[in-house]
C-alpha positions as CSV (number, residue, x, y, z in Angstrom):
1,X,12.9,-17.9,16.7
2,X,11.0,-17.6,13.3
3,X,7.9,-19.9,12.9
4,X,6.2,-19.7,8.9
5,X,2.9,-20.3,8.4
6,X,1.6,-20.9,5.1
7,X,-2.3,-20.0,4.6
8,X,-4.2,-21.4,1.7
9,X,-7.4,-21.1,-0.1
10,X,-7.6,-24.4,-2.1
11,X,-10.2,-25.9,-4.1
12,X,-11.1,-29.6,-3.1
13,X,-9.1,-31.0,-6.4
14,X,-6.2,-28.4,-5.2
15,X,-6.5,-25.4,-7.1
16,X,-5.7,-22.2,-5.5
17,X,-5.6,-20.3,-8.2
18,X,-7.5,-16.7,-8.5
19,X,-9.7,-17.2,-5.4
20,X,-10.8,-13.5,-5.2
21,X,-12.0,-12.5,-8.5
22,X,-8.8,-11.7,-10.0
23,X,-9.4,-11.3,-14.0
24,X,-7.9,-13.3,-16.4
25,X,-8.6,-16.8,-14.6
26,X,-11.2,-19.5,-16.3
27,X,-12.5,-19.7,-12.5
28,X,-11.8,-16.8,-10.8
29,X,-13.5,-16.1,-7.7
30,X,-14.7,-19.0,-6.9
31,X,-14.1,-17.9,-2.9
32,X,-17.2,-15.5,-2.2
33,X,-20.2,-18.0,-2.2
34,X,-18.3,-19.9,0.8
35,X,-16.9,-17.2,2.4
36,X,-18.8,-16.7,5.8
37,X,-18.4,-15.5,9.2
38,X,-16.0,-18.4,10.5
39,X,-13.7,-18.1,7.7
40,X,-13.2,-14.5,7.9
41,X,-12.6,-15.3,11.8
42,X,-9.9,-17.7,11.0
43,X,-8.4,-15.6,8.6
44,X,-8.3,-12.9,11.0
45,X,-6.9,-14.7,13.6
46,X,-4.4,-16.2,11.5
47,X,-3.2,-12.5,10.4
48,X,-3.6,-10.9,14.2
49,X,-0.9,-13.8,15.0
50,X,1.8,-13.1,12.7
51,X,4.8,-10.4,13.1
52,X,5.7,-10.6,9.4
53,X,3.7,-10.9,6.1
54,X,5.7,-12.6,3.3
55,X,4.4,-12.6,-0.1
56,X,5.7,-13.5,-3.5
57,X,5.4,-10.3,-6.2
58,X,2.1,-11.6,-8.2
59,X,0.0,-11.7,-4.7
60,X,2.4,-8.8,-2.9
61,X,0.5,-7.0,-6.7
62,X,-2.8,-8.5,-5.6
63,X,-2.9,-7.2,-1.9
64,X,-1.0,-3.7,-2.6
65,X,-4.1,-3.2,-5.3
66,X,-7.1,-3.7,-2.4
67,X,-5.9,-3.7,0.9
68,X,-4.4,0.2,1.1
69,X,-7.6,1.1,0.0
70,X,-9.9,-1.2,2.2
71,X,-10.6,-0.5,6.4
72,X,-11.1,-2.0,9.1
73,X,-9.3,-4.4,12.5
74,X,-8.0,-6.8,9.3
75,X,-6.2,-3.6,6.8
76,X,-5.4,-2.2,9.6
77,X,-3.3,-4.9,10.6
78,X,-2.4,-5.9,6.9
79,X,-1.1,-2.4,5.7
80,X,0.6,-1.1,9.2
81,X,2.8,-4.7,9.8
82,X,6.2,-5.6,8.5
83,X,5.7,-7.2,4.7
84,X,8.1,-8.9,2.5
85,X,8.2,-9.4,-0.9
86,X,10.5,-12.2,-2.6
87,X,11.0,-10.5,-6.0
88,X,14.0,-11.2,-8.9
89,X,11.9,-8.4,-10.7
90,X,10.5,-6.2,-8.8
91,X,12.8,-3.3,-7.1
92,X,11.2,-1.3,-4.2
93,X,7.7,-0.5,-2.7
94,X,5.9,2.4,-1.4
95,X,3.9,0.1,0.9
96,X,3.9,0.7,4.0
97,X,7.0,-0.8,5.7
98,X,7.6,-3.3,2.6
99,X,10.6,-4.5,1.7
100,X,12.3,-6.6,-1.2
101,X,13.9,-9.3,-0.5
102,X,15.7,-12.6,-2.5
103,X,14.6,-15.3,-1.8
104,X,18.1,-16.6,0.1
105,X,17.1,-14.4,2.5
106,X,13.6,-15.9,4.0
107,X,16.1,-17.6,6.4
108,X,17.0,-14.8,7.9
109,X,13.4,-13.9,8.8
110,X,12.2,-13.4,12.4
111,X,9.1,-14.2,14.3
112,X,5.9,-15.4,13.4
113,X,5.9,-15.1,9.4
114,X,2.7,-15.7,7.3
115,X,2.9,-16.4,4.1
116,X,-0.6,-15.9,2.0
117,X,-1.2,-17.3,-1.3
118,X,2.2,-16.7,-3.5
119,X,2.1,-20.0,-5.1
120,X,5.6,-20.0,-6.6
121,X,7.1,-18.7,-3.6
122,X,5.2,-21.4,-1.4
123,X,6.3,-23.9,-3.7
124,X,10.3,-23.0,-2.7
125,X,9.7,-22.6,0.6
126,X,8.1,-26.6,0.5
127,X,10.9,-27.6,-1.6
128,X,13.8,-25.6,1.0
129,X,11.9,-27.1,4.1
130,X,11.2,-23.3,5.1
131,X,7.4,-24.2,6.1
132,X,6.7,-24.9,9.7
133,X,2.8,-24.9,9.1
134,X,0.0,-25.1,6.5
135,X,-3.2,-23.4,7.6
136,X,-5.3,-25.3,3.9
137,X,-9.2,-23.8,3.8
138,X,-10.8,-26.6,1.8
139,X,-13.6,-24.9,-0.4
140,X,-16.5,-27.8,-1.4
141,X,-16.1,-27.3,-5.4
142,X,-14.1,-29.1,-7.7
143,X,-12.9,-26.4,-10.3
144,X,-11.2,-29.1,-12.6
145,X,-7.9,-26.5,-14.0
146,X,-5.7,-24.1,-12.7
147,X,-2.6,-23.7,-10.8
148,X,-2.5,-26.5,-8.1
149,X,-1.5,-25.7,-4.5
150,X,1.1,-28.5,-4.0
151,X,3.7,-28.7,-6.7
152,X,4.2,-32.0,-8.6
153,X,7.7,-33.2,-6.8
154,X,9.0,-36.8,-6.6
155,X,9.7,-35.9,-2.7
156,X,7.0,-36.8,-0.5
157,X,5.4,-34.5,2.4
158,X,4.2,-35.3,5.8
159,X,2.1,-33.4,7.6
160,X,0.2,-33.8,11.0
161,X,-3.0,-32.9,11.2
162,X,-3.2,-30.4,14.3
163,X,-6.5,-28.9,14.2
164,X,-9.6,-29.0,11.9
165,X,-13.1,-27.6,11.6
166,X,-15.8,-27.0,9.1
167,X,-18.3,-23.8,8.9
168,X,-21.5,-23.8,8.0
169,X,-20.8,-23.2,4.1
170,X,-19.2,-26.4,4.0
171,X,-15.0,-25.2,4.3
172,X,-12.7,-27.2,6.1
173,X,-10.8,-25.4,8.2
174,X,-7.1,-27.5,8.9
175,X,-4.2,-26.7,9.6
176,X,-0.9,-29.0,9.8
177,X,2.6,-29.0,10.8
178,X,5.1,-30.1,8.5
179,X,7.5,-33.2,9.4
């Protein structure tokens, strides 16, 4: 049975855009000044959990640039597990056990997949009701632009609030299940 987890780094107006310092972003890394022991638990644990990372191409980029390179119980887990890429454009990987998929094949994922950032591909999976969970970290700043986390849709979405915390830097910690 496949369970999908989206986890999110989102801004408290939404934006999730360039949390890390990525270049070419008006707000990039806004992330580090929050980023604290609990957090990096969470994260963690969310990772440890899954059997599968999914990621669309522009994050799969992101992670294959810094986590090969990086150590310890968190690469080891990202670069030894199963990842997926949902690419149109992109053809093959030398990644560790990566492989390139369509997106008509997410279905056809099994276990507990995690799906990290990928914006565009998060938005589909909302839109195909592929999302069993949303795992949102909350950041206290209001950035004002960038790309928003939730895509502007006539449909609306309900969630249920199954768990929430905050850690000393002020980031809400909640996750929800979808439906």
């Amino acid at each position: 049975m496949r369970k999908l987890v989206v986890t999110e780094f989102a801004s408290l107006d939404g934006v999730m855009e360039a949390p890390g310092g990525e270049p070419g972003y008006a707000h990039t890394g806004w992330v580090e000044r929050y980023f604290d022991e609990a957090l990096g638990a969470c994260r963690l644990e969310e990772q440890l959990a899954a059997d599968v990372l999914l990621l669309g191409r522009v994050t799969y980029e992101s992670f294959y640039g810094a986590w090969p390179a990086r150590e310890g119980e968190m690469a080891d887990k990202i670069n030894t597990m199963t990842k997926y890429v949902v690419s149109s454009t992109l053809d093959a990987s030398d990644w560790h056990d990566t492989h390139v998929i369509g997106f008509d094949q997410v279905k056809e994922l099994e276990g507990n997949v995690l799906v990290v950032g990928s914006r565009t591909l998060v938005h589909g999976l909302l839109d195909a009701g592929l999302v069993d969970e949303l795992s949102v970290q909350v950041f206290p700043v209001v950035l004002g632009s960038g790309a928003r986390l939730y895509p502007e849709s006539p449909d609306r979405l309900d969630l249920t609030l199954v768990g929430s915390q905050t850690t000393a830097a002020g980031v809400l910690l909640n996750r929800y299940v979808v439906g």
